[in-house]
C-alpha positions as CSV (number, residue, x, y, z in Angstrom):
1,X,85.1,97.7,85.1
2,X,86.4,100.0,87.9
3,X,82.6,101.1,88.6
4,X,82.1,97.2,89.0
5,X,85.2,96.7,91.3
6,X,83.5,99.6,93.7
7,X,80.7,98.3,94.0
8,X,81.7,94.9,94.7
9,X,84.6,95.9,97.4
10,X,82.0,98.5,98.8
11,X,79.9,95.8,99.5
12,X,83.3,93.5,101.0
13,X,84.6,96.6,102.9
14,X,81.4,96.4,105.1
15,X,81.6,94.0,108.2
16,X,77.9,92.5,107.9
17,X,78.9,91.2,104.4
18,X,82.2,88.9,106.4
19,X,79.1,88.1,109.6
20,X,80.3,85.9,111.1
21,X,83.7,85.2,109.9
22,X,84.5,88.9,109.9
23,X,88.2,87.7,111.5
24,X,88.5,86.1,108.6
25,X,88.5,89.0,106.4
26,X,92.3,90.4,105.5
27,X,93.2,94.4,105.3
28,X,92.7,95.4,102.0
29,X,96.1,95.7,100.5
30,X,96.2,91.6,100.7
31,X,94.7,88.8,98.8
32,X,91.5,86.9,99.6
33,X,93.8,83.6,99.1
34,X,92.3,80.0,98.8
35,X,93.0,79.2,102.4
36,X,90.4,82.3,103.4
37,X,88.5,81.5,101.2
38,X,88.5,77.4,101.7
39,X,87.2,79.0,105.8
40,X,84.6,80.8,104.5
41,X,83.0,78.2,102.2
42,X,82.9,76.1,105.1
43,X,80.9,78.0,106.6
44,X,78.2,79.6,104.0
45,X,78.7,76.7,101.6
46,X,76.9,74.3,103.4
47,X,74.3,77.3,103.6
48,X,73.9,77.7,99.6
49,X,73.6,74.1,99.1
50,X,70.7,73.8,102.2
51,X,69.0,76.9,100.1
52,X,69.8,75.1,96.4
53,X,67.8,71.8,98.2
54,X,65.1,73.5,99.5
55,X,64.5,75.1,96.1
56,X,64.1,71.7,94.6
57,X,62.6,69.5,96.8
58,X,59.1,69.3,96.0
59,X,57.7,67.3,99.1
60,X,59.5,65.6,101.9
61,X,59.5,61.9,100.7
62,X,61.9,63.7,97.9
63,X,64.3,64.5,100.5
64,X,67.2,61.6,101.1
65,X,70.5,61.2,103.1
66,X,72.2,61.1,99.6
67,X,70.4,64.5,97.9
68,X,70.7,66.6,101.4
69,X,74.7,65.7,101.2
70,X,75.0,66.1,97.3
71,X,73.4,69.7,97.9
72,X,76.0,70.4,100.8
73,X,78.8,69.4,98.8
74,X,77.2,71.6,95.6
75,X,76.9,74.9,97.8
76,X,80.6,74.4,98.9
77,X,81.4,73.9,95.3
78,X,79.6,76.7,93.7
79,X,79.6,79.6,96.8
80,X,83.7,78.9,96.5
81,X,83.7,79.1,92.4
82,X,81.1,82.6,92.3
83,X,82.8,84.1,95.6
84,X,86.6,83.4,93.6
85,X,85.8,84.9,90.4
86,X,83.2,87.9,91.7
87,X,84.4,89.2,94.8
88,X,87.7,88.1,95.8
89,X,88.8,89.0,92.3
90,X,87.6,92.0,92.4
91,X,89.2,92.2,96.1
92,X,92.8,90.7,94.6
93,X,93.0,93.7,92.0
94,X,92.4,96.3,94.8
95,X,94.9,94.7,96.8
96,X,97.6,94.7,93.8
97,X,96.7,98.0,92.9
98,X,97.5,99.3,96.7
99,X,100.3,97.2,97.2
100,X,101.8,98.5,94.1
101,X,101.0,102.1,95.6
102,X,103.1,101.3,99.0
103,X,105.7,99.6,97.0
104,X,106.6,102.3,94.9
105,X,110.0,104.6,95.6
106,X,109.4,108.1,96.7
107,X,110.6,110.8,94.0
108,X,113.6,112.1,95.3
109,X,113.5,115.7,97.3
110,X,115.4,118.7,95.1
């Protein structure tokens, strides 16, 4: 599991993976909360759900007001559920783990 949590914060810890909400991004001894992560969906969830539609559509006449916003609101939907339980938890367990770290008294001097 820690191999797992190194990759995926390796690939978190690098800016082009936040482009362009890299301001969003928090320092890495705090959570990826459901606010941030609420911005960010707002951003590349309506991009998931464009690239779910065009992955289905079979011809243009397929393509209707209803199915291009059902797509939108699927990408939101599904890039917020993978991106919760992949990255930012991988992200939330780092955090703990270095919060616990700073949090912890200093053995006292002899």
């Amino acid at each position: 599991m820690q191999k797992l949590e190194d990759f995926m914060n390796s690939l978190t810890d690098r800016d082009w993976g936040w482009w362009p909400v890299v301001s969003l991004r928090p320092p890495k001894d705090r959570d990826i909360d459901n606010l941030t992560l609420l911005k960010m969906t707002c951003f590349f969830g309506p991009a998931m759900g464009l690239v779910m539609l065009l992955l289905r559509v079979r011809s243009l006449e397929a393509l209707t007001l209803q199915r291009i916003a059902l797509h939108l609101v699927l990408g939101c939907v599904a890039f917020f559920v993978l991106y919760k339980f992949t990255f930012a938890f991988f992200w939330n367990r780092r955090a703990r783990r270095l919060r616990a770290k700073t949090t912890q008294p200093s053995p006292p001097l002899e």
